[in-house]
N, C-alpha and C positions, 0 to 999 in steps of 0.2 A: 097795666101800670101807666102811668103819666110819664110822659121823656121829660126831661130839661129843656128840650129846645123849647117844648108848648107851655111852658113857665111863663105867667107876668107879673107886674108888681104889686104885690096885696095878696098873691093864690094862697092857701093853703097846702101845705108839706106833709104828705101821711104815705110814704112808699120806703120800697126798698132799693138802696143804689150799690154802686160797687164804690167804697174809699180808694181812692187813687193816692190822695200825697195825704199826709196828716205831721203838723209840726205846732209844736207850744210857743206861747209868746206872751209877753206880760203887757198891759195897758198903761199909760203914762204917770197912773194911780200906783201902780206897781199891782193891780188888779190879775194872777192867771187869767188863759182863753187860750182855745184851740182855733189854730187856722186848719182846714182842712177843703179838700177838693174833692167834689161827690163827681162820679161819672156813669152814662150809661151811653148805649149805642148812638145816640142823638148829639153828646159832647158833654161838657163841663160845667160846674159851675161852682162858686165857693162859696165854703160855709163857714158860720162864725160858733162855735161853742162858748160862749161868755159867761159861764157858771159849770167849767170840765169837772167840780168835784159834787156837783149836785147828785141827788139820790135817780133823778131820770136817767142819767148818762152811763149806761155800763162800758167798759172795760173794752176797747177796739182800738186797731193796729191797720195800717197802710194795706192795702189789698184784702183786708176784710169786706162782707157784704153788710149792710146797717141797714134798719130799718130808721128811716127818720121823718121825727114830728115837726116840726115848727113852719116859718113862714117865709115868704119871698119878701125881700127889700130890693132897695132900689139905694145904691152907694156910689155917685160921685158917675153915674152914667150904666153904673154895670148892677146887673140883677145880681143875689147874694141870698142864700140860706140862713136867716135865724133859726138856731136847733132849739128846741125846748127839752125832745126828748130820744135819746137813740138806746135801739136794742143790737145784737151783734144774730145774725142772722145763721144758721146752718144749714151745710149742703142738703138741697132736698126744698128750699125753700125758694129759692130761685131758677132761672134758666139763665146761664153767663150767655147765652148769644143774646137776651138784653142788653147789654153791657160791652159789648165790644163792638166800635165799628166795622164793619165790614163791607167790601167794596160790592157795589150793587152788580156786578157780573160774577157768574158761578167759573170759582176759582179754578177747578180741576178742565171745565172750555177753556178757560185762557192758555194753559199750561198745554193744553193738548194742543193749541196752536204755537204757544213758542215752538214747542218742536214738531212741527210743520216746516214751521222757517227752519230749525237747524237739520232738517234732513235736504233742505235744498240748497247747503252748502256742497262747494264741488271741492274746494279745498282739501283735501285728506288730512293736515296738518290743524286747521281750522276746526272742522268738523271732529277730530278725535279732541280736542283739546274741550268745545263744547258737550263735548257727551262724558265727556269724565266728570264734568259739571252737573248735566241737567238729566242726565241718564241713568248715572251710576254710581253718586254721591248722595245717597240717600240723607245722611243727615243734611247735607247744601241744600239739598230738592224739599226737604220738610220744611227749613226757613225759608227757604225764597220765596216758597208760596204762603207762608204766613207774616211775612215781613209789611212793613210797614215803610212807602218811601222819604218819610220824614217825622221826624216826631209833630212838628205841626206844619201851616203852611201849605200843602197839597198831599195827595196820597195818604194822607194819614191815618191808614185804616188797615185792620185785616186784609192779605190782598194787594194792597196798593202799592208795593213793589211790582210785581207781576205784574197788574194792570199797567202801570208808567212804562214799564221797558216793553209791556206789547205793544203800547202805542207808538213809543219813540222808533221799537222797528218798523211799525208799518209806514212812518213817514219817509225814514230811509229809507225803505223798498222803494218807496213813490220817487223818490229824490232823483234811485237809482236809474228806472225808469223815462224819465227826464232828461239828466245829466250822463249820458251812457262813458263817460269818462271815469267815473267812479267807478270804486272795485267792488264788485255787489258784495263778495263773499267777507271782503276786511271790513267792509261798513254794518253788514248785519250784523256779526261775530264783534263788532266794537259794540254795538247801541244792545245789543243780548248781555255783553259784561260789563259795560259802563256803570252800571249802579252798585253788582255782586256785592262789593265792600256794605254795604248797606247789612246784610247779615250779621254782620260784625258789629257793625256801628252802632245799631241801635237793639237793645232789646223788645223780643217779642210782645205781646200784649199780655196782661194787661198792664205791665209796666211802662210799653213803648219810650225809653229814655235813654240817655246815650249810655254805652258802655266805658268802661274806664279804658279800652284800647280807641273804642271812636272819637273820648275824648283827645285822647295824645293821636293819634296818628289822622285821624277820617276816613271817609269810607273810597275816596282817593288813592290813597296813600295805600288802602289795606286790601282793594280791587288789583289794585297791579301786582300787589304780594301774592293776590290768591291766583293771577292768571300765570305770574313768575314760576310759582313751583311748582304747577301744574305743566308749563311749557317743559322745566329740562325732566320731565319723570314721560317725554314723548322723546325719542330718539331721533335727534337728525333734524328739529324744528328749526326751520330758516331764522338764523338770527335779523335780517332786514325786517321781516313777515312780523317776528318778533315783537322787535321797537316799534314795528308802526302801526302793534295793536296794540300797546301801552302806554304810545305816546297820545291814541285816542283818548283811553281814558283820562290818561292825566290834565289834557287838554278840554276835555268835555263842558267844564263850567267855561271856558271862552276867555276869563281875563283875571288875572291877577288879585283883583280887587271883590272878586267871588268865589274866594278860595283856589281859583286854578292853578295848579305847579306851573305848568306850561301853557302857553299861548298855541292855538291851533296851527303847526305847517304844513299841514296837507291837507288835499280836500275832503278825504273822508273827515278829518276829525274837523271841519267845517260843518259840514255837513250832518254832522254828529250833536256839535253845539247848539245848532238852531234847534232840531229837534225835539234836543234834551230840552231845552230853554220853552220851545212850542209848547213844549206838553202841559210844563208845569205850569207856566202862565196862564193857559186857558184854563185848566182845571182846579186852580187858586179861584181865578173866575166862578167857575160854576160852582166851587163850594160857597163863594160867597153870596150869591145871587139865591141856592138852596135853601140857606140856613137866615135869611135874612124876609121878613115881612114887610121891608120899608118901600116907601115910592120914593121917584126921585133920585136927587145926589144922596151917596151911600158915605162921604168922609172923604178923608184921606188916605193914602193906601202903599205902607211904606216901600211893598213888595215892585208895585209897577210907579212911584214916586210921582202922584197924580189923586185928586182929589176923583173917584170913578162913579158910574152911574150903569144902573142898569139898561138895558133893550129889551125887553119883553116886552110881545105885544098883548096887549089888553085883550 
């Protein structure tokens, strides 16, 4: 098959994609048209239906697979599907790992080193609280490792939870390492659950979009709930140990104006911020530097508030 990413303006459209969003809308004529979002592992792109009751168009719904005819345009800077002609596709006819991104490191490595780190917790208190998690909560352990650490943005992929929070522990470790005033065991056990709520937050693929609890609470809010009632079902958990693993996460975005309930007052959850912050920034980077063919300045770039450019060498 042909990805989307290898799309340009003028290609011809004759493949099978996975419908990610499909909604009606009328033209200023009072003309029907379908908006719809075709996706496959490579990303997105959108489609115009501009004749939905034509005799080409059969009968397809949001997370259907489609086969679709028509052409690439070019609208106002952004590529765009003319559909001429779509069929609705059945199991048997595709492979869904076309279609869903997944993060380029084999998921079940990664996982086998989170818990690497959580057995080199010395804490008892820490360490039972992370293995009720990543040990023995099997439905927790099937989304964490198929979550996704943001619907766009970074991580956005099969995996990309796990991937983000292996990274962010290993920068902790390093931090640890360093700064020997940190408490190695509350700063791994912070940057291990600092995202958890993400489970929650967002739906798995291929839907990847908030849930209607991530919309009302975030994955903030619903991270602390989920290390809350896991703490009092452990008998005798230091209440200081406590707060000053929740007040990590809740601290973790760093400032007010990025979602954070609280502003970091200890070092671990300093040191927890940057991390989290490290991770994502670079890897915002390198998706954009991946998915992009251009030399040169790349635009404006509202995430890092700078017009950026790439460094590859030639």
């Amino acid at each position: 098959m042909k990805y989307i990413k290898d799309y340009k303006d003028g290609d011809r459209v004759f493949d099978i994609y996975l419908c990610k969003h499909k909604t009606s809308a009328v033209t200023k004529n009072g003309k029907p048209y379908d908006n719809v979002i075709l996706q496959d592992k490579s990303g997105t792109i959108d489609a115009k239906i501009w004749d939905p009751n034509s005799a080409g168009i059969a009968d397809f719904d949001t997370l259907d697979y489609i086969e679709v005819y028509g052409e690439i345009t070019s609208f106002q800077g952004a590529l765009q599907v003319n559909v001429k002609r779509i069929r609705k596709c059945q199991e048997g006819e595709y492979d869904p790992s076309d279609y869903l991104p997944v993060s380029k490191y084999d998921i079940e490595d990664m996982y086998k080193e989170l818990l690497g780190y959580i057995s080199q917790i010395e804490n008892t208190y820490l360490k039972q609280l992370l293995q009720e998690f990543f040990v023995k909560d099997e439905t927790f352990i099937k989304a964490f490792k198929q979550s996704s650490a943001a619907k766009s943005v970074h991580h956005g992929f099969v995996g990309g939870l796990l991937q983000h929070t292996l990274s962010v522990v290993k920068m902790c470790d390093y931090y640890c390492s360093v700064y020997p005033l940190l408490k190695r065991d509350l700063l791994l056990a912070a940057a291990i659950c600092h995202d958890m709520g993400k489970t929650r937050e967002l739906s798995l693929f291929p839907e990847n979009d908030y849930t209607d609890d991530g919309q009302f609470l975030g994955h903030i809010v619903m991270g602390v709930e989920m290390v809350g009632e896991k703490m009092r079902q452990i008998p005798g958990f230091p209440a200081v140990l406590a707060n000053e693993l929740k007040h990590c996460i809740l601290a973790h975005h760093g400032e007010y104006e990025f979602g954070s309930p609280k502003k970091p007052a200890i070092m671990e959850a300093v040191a927890l911020n940057f991390a989290d912050n490290t991770d994502a920034k670079l890897q915002t980077f390198t998706e954009i530097m991946e998915n992009t063919t251009e030399a040169g300045w790349l635009g404006f770039n509202r995430l890092f508030d700078s017009n950026i450019k790439g460094t590859r060498l030639e």
